[in-house]
Every structure is written in C-alpha cells, then in structure tokens.
N, C-alpha and C positions, 0 to 999 in steps of 0.2 A: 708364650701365650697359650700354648695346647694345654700345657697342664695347670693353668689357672682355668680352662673350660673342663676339663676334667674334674677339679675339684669342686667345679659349682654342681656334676651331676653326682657327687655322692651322698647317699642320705643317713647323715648323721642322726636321725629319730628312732632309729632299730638300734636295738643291743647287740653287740655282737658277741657270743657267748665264750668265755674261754676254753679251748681243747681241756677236756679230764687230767689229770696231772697223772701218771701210772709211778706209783711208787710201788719199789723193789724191795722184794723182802732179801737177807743179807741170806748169803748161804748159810746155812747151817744143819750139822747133824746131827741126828738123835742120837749122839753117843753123848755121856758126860764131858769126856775129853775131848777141848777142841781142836787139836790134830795128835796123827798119829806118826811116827817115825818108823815105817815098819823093816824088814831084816831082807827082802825082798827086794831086788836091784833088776835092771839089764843085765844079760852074761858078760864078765869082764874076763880077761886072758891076764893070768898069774904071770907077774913081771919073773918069777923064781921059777915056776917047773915050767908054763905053760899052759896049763891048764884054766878050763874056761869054771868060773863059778859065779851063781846067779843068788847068794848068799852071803853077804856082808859080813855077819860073823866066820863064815867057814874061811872066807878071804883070810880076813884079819888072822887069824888063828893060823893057817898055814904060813904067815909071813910072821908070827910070833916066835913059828917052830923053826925058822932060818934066822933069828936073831934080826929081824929088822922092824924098824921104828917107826909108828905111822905117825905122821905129825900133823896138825889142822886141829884136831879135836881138843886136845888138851886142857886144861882148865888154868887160869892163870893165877896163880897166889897174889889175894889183896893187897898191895903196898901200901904200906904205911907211914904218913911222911915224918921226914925226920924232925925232930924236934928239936927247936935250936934254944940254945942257953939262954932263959929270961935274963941273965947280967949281961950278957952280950947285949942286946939288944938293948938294954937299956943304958948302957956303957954309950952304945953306939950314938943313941938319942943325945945325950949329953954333951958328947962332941960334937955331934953338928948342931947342936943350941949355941954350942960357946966360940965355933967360927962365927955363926951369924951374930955375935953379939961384938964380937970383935971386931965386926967390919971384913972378916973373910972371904965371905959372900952374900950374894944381895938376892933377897926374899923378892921382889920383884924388879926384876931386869929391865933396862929401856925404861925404866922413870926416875 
C-alpha cells in the first residue's frame, strides 16, 4: 500500500535529463609504433655466475657464452599439412559407395 501512495506523489510531467555520457579516449602515443619492447628489465641474478643484470641482452649473451639455450621465444616453422593421395581417397569413396549398395550398411539407421 505505501508504495502505490508513493507512486501517486511522483511527477511524471518533468524530464528528467540523462547524466552526460564521458567517453574515453583509448590510450595512445605519439610514437608511430604502438608499443615498444624495450632491452630494459628489473635486476635479475645470473643462474651461471651470479651476477645481477638489469639488460636483457647482456643476460642473454652471458648465457649464450656458457652454452645454454633460452627457450619461450623461439619462432615456430609453418606446418604444412600433409597431403594425402587424390586415389586414395577416391579409392576410399568407392568402397564405401559399394558397401552401401550391397546392403552393408545402412545410410539411415533406426528406419
């Protein structure tokens, strides 16, 4: 009951205006390039001497010079799928044409 007496005191005759909408402009830099990958790190401690370095290449490059392998990066070679013998397959087509013709197998099951 209260809030059918409520709704009789509100006055639908005014507009009520919408809040402004704030649209966001995206980040973006004035650089041409939209990001950068820079050579620049935290200090990491060299799994081989110990030693602390805050340069990704110089990293890399001391664990090139003890023979080991950095893995994640890598680039992986396109596979290409294999191509399988147009007479096979068509070989294949063939023979399951001529079971179904023989009463082999049945093209729609349960009827």
């Amino acid at each position: 009951m209260s809030y059918a007496a409520n709704f009789a005191l509100i006055d639908f005759s005014k507009e009520i205006p919408a809040p402004p909408r704030q649209r966001l402009e995206p980040k973006r830099s004035s650089l041409p390039a939209p990001m950068l990958i820079t050579d620049i790190m935290e200090p990491v401690q060299s799994q081989e001497t110990g030693i602390y370095y805050d340069s990704k290449s110089a990293l890399r490059r001391e664990y090139r010079s003890y023979g080991n392998i950095e893995i994640g990066n890598d680039r992986r070679d396109k596979r290409k799928p294999a191509r399988t013998d147009r007479r096979q397959i068509k070989k294949a087509v063939e023979k399951a044409a001529a079971r179904v013709e023989r009463g082999e197998r049945n093209l729609f099951p349960g009827k």
